[in-house]
C-alpha positions as CSV (number, residue, x, y, z in Angstrom):
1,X,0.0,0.0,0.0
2,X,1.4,3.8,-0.8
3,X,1.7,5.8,1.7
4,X,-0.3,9.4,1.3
5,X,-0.3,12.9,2.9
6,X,-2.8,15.3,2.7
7,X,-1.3,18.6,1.2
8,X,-1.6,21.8,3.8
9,X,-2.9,23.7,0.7
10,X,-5.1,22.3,-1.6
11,X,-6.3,19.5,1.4
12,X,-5.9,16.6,-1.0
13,X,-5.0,13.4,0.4
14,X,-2.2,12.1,-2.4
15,X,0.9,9.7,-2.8
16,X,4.3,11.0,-1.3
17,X,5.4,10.7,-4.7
18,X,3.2,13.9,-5.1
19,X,5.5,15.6,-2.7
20,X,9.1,17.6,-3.5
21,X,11.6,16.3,-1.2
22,X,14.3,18.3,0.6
23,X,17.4,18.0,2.6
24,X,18.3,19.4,5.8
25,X,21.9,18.7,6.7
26,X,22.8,18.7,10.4
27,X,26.0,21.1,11.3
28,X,27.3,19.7,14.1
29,X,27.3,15.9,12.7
30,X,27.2,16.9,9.0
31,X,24.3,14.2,8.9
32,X,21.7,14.6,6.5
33,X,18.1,14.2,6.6
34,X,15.6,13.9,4.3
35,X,11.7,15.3,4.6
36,X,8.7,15.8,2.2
37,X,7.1,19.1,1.7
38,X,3.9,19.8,3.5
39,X,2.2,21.0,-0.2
40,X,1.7,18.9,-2.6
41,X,4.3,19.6,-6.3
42,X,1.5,21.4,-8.0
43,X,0.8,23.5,-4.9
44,X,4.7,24.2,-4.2
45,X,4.6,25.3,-8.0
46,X,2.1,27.7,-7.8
47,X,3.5,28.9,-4.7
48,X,6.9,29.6,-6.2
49,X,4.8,31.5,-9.1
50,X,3.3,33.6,-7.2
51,X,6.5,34.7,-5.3
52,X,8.1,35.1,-8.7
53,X,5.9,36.9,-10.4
54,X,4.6,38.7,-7.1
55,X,0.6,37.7,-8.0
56,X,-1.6,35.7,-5.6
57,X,-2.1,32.0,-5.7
58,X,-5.2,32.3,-7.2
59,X,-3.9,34.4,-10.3
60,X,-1.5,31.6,-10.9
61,X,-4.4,28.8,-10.7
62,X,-6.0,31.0,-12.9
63,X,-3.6,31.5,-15.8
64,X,-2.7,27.9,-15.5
65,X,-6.1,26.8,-16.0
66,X,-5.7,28.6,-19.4
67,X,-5.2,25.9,-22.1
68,X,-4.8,28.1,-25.3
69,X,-2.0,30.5,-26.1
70,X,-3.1,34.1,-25.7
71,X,-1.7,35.0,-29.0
72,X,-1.9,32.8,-31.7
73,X,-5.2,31.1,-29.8
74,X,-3.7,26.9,-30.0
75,X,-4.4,24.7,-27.8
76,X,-1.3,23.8,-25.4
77,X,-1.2,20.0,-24.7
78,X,0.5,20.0,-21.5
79,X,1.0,22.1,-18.7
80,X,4.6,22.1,-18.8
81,X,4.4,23.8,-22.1
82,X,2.7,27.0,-20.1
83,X,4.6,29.8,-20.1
84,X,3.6,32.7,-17.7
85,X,4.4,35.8,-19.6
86,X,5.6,39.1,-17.9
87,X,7.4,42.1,-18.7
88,X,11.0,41.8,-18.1
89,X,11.2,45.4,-17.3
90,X,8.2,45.9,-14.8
91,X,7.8,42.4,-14.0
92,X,3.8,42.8,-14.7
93,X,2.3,39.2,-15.8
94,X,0.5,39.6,-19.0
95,X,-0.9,35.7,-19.5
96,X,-0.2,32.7,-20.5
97,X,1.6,31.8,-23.7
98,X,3.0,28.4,-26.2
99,X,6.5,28.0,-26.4
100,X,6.7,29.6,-29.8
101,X,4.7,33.0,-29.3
102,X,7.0,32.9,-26.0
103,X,10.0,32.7,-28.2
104,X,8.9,35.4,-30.9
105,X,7.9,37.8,-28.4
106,X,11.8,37.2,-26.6
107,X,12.4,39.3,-29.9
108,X,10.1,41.5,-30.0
109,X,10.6,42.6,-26.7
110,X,14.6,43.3,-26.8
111,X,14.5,45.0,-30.5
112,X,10.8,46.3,-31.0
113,X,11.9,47.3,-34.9
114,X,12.2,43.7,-35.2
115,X,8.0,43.9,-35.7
116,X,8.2,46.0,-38.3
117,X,11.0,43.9,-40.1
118,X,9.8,40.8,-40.0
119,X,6.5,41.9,-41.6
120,X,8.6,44.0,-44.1
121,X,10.0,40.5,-45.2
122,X,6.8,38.4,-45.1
123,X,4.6,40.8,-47.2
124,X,8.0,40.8,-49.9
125,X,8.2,37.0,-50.1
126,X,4.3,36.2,-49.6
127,X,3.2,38.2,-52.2
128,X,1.3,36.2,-54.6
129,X,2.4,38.3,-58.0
130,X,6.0,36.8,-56.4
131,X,4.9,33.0,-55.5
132,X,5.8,31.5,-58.1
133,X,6.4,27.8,-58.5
C-alpha cells in the first residue's frame, strides 16, 4: 500500500510521490536528513509563481487553468508547455503563452523594430504576384 499525505494547501489526500523532497543537513554531525514538503508539487509550483511573479495563488491557478495560447489562440497539450508571460522590465504578468509566441515575443521585446522587419520580409516573399512555383 502507498503511503499518502494530505497537502496543507489544496487539502488533498495524495501519494508521497506527489510531494518535492528536501534536505536538511545537520552542522554539528554533517548528517543529512531527508523530509517531504507539506504542499503537494502542484501546490509548491504555484507557490513559487506567485512569489516570482509577485501575484496571488489564485492568479497563478487561474492562468494555469488557461489551455490556449493568448496570442496565436492553439491549444497547449500539457502544462509544462505553459509559459507565464511578464514584462522583463516591470515584472507585470501579461498571460499565458506556447513556447513559440514565448520565443517570438523574446524578440520582439529586446528590438521592438524587429515587428516591423519581420512583416517588411513576409509581405515581400508572400506576395502572390512573387509566388511562383
Amino acid at each position: 500500500m502507498c503511503e499518502s499525505r494530505i497537502c496543507k494547501r489544496c487539502e488533498v489526500d495524495q501519494p508521497m510521490d506527489q510531494y518535492y523532497n528536501y534536505y536538511v543537513v545537520d552542522k554539528k554531525s554533517k548528517v543529512k536528513y531527508y523530509h517531504k514538503r507539506l504542499q503537494c508539487k502542484r501546490c509548491y509550483s504555484n507557490k513559487t509563481h506567485a512569489i516570482r511573479y509577485k501575484i496571488t495563488v489564485e492568479e497563478v491557478e487561474k492562468l494555469k487553468a488557461q489551455t490556449n495560447c493568448e496570442i496565436c489562440k492553439k491549444f497547449i497539450p500539457s502544462e509544462g508547455n505553459r509559459y507565464i508571460d511578464h514584462n522583463h522590465l516591470t515584472g507585470k504578468v501579461r498571460g499565458m503563452l506556447c513556447p513559440r509566441c514565448n520565443g517570438v515575443l523574446q524578440i520582439f521585446e529586446d528590438d521592438m523594430s524587429a515587428i516591423y522587419n519581420y512583416n517588411k520580409y513576409l509581405k515581400k516573399y508572400n506576395d502572390k504576384k512573387n509566388n511562383r512555383v
